[in-house]
N, C-alpha and C positions, 0 to 999 in steps of 0.2 A: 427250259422247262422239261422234266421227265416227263417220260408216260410208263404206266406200271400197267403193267398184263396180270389181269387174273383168267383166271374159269372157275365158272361155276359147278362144285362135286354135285349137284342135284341135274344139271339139263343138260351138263357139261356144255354149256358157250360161251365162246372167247372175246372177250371185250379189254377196251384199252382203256384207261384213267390218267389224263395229264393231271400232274401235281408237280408243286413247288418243292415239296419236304414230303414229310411222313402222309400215309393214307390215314383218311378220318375214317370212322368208323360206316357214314353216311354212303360212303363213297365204294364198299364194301358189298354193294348190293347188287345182284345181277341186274342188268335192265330185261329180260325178258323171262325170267320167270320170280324174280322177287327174293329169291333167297338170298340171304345171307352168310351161308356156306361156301365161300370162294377162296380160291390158294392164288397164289402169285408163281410167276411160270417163272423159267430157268430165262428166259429170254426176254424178261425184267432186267434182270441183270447183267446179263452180255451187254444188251440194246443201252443202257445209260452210265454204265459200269468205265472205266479205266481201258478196258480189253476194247472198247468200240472205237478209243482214241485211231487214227491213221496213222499215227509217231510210235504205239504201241508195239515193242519187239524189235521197232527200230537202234539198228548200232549206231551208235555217238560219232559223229565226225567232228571234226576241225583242230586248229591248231592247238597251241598253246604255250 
């Protein structure tokens, strides 16, 4: 399971959303001030993305 980071552009605060797939629309909403004005952080994407792998950048060994 991901978790997606937004903030909120109104109170600006930082909350996490586990999800399977895409965000709903529901799910889009700050918990502590209510709006609905929220971005997803750069750190969504590092954190669930290819780049978080441990083998990532790693050189291929072995024989062949």
């Amino acid at each position: 399971m991901a978790t997606v980071k937004l903030v909120c552009r109104q109170c600006k605060h930082a909350f996490a959303v586990p999800t399977l797939g895409a965000i709903k629309d529901k799910q889009k909403r700050c918990p502590k001030c209510g709006s609905q004005d929220v971005r997803q952080t750069l750190g969504s994407f590092l954190s669930n993305g290819p780049l978080s792998s441990p083998t990532c950048g790693a050189v291929p060994t072995g024989g062949g």
